[in-house]
C-alpha positions as CSV (number, residue, x, y, z in Angstrom):
1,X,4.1,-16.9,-2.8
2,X,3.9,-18.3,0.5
3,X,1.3,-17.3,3.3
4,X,0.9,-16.9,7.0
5,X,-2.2,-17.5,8.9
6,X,-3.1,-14.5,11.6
7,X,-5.4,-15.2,14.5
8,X,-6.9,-12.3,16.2
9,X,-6.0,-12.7,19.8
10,X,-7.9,-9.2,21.9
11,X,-10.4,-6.9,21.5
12,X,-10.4,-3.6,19.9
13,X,-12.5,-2.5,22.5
14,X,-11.5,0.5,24.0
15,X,-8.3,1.1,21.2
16,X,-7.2,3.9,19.2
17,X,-9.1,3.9,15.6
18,X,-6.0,3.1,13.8
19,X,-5.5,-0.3,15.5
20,X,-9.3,-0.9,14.4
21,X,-8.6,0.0,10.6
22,X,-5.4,-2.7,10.7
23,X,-7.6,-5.5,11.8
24,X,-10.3,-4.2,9.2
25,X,-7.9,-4.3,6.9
26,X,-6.1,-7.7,7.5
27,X,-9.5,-8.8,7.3
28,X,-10.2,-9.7,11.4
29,X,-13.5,-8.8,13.5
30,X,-13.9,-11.3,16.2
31,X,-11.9,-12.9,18.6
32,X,-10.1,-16.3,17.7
33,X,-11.0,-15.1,14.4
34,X,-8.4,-16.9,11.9
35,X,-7.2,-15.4,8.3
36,X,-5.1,-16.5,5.8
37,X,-2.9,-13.7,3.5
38,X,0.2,-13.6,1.9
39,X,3.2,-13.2,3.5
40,X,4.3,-9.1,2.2
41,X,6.4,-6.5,4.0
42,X,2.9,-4.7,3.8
43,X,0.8,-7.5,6.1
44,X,4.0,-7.8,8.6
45,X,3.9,-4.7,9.0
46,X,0.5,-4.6,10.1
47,X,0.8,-7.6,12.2
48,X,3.8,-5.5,13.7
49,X,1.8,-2.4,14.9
50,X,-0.5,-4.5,16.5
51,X,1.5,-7.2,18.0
52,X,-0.9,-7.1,21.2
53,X,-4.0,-7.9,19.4
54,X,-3.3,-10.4,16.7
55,X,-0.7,-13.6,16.7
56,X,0.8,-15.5,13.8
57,X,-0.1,-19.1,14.0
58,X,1.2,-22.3,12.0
């Protein structure tokens, strides 16, 4: 199955405790911090409620 990398692009600081769990869960704590997971409905859809704080990058 093919993947996509997600690079975490702003703080949590000072955001609603659900936008923390995402990034928990996609697997993100620092900034510029880059992950690599498998491209699913479930992780876009992540990556779309938090557009602002993470990017996809190639």
């Amino acid at each position: 199955m093919a993947t996509i990398k997600i690079k975490q692009i702003g703080s949590p600081i000072r955001r609603p405790e659900s936008q923390r769990k995402i990034l928990i869960g996609l697997g993100l704590n620092k900034m510029h911090k880059v992950v690599e997971r498998q491209d699913t409905p479930e992780v876009r859809g992540a990556v779309d409620k938090i557009p602002h704080l993470v990017q996809i990058v190639d």
